[in-house]
C-alpha positions in Angstrom: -6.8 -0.8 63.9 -3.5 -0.3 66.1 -1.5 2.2 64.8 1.2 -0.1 64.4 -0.6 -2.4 62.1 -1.5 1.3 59.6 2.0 1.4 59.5 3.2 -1.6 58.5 0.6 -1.5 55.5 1.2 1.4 54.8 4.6 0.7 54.6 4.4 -2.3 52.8 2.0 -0.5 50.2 4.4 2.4 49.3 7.0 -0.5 48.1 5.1 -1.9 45.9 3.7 0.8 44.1 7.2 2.3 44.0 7.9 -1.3 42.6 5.6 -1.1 39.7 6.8 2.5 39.0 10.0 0.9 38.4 9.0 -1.6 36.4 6.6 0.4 34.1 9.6 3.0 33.2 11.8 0.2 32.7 10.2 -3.4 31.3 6.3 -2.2 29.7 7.5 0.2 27.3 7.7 -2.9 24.9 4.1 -3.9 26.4 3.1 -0.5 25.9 4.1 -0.6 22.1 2.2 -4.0 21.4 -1.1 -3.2 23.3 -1.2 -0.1 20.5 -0.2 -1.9 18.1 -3.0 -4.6 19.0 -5.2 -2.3 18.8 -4.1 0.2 16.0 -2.7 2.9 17.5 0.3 3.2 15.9 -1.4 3.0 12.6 -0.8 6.0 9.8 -4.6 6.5 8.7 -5.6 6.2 5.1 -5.7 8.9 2.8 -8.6 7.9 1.0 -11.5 5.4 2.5 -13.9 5.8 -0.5 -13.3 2.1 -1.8 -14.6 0.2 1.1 -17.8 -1.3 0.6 -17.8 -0.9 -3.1 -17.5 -2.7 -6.0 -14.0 -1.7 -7.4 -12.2 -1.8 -10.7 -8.4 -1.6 -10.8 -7.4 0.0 -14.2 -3.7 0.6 -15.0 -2.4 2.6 -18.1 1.1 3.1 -18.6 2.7 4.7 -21.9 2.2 1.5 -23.7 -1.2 -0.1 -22.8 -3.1 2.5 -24.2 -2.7 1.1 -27.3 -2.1 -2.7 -26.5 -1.5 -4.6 -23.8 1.7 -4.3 -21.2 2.9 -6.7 -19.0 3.6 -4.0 -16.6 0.5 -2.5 -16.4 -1.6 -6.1 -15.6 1.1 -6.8 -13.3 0.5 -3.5 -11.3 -3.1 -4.2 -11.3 -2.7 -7.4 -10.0 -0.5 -6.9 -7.1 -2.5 -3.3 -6.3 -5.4 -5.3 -6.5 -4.2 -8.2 -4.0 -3.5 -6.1 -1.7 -6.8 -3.8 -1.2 -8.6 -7.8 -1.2 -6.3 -8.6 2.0 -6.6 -4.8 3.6 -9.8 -3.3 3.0 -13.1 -4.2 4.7 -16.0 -5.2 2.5 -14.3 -4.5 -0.8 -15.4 -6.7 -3.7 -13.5 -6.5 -7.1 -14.0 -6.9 -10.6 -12.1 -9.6 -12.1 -9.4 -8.9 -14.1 -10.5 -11.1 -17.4 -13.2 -9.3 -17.3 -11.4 -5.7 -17.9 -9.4 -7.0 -20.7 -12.5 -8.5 -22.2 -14.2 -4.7 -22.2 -11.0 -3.3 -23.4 -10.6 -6.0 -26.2 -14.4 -5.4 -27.4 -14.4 -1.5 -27.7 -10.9 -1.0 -28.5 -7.7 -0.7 -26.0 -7.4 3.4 -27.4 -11.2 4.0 -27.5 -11.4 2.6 -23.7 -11.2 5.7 -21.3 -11.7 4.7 -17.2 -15.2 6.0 -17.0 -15.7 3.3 -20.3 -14.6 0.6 -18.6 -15.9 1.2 -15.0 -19.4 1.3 -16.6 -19.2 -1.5 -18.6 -18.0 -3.4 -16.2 -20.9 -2.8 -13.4 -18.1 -0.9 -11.5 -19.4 0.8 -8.2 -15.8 2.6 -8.4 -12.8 2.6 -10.2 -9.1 3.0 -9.3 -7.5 5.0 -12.0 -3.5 4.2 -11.7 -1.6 6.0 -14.7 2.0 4.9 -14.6 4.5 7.5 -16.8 7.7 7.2 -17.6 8.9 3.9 -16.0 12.7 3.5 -16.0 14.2 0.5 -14.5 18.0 0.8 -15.0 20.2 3.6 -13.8 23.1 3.0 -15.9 24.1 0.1 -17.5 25.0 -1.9 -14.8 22.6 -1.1 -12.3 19.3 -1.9 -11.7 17.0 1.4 -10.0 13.4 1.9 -10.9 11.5 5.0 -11.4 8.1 6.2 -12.7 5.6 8.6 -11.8 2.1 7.9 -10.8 -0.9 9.5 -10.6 -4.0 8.1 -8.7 -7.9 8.7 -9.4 -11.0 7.2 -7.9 -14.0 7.9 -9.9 -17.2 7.4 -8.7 -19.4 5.8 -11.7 -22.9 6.5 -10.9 -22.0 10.0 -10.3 -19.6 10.0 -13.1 -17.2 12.3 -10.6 -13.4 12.6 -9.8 -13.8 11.6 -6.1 -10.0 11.3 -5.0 -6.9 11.9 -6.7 -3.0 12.4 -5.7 0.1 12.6 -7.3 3.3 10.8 -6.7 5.9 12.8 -8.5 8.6 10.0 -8.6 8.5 6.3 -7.1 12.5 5.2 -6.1 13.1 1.8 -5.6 15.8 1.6 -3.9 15.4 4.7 -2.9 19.2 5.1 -1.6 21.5 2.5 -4.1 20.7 0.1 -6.6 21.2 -3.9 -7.6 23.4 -4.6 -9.9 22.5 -6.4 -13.4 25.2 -9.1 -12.1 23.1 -10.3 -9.2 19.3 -10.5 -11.1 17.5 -10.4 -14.2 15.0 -7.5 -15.6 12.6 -9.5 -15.5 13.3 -10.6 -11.8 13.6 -6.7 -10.8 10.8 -5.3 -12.6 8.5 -7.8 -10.6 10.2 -6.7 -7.3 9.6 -2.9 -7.8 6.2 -3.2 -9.2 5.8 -5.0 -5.9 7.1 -2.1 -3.6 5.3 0.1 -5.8 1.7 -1.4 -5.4 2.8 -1.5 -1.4 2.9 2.3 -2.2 -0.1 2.8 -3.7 -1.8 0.7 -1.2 -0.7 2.5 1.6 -3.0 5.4 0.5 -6.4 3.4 0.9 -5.5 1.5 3.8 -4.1 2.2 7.2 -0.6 1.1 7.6 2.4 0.7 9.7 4.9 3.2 9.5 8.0 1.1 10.5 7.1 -1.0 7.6 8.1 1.9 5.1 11.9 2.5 6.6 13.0 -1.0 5.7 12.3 -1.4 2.4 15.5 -1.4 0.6 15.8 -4.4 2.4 13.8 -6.4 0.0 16.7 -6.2 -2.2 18.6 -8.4 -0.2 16.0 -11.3 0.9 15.8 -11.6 -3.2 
């Protein structure tokens, strides 16, 4: 080949990969960022994978529904519950009816977790004990609080598999809604909500940008 013609390609070659340097520093860092998050990359791992592929029970207590039944306790449940269905491969759940049925034959006090994973056929069960929930901070303003304890008990082994600790759930965690702008009702739904999105995020892999934001919820109410 003349040597005139290896220059001009070489030439020619040296522009476009300086071309496609410029362009990658400057317009595929967004590219970058989706192809990872396509594929998972950017994903904070789960704490605890024990519940896929198993036959689950949700159980809540709180400080009331050990003796009776509490509308925040089945609500937690319910939402905790919805959201391991949507995130978790291969999980399978026991229905909710049929945990209050167990707990309304032998007795709401006389029910421990072990009790009611058993009787239920349970390959697993998520223990969530909710203390000391508060939803007001004040008398005008609306700031939840509670701490909650995790356990995942295997029933065939009758072991303590998992358990964590969260000393105290905030919601908001830096201001509050006022009673003015919502009911109790309306805000105890709400942080029950970012609360099961909390517990969640220990079984299932998660995004961390989706945990800076979340104050926003109060204004989309």
């Amino acid at each position: 080949m003349p040597a005139r013609s290896t220059a001009l390609i070489c030439t020619v070659s040296s522009l476009l990969i300086s071309g496609l340097l410029l362009t990658t520093q400057t317009g595929c860092l967004g590219l970058m960022a989706n192809l990872m998050h396509a594929v998972g990359a950017d994903q904070v791992p789960a704490e605890c994978e024990l519940l896929k592929d198993s036959k689950v029970a949700v159980v809540t207590f709180t400080d009331r529904s050990q003796y009776s039944e509490d509308i925040a306790a089945r609500t937690l449940s319910r939402k905790v519950s919805d959201i391991l269905l949507n995130k978790i491969k291969d999980i399978r759940l026991v229905r909710e009816d049929e945990i209050q049925e167990f707990r309304d034959t032998h007795g709401w006090e006389n029910s421990d977790f072990l009790d009611i994973g058993k009787g239920v056929e349970a390959d697993k069960v998520l223990a969530i004990e909710l203390t000391g929930m508060k939803l007001r901070e004040g008398a005008t303003l609306y700031r939840g609080s509670a701490a909650v304890t995790l356990t995942v008990l295997d029933v065939e082994t009758e072991a303590v598999v998992f358990r964590k600790e969260i000393d105290e759930f905030m919601f908001p965690a830096t201001a509050g809604q006022y009673t003015s702008e919502t009911t109790e009702s309306k805000f105890r739904k709400l942080y029950l909500q970012m609360l099961a999105e909390r517990i969640g995020r220990v079984f299932h892999p998660y995004d961390f940008a989706d945990t800076i934001a979340m104050d926003g919820k109060i204004a989309s109410q």
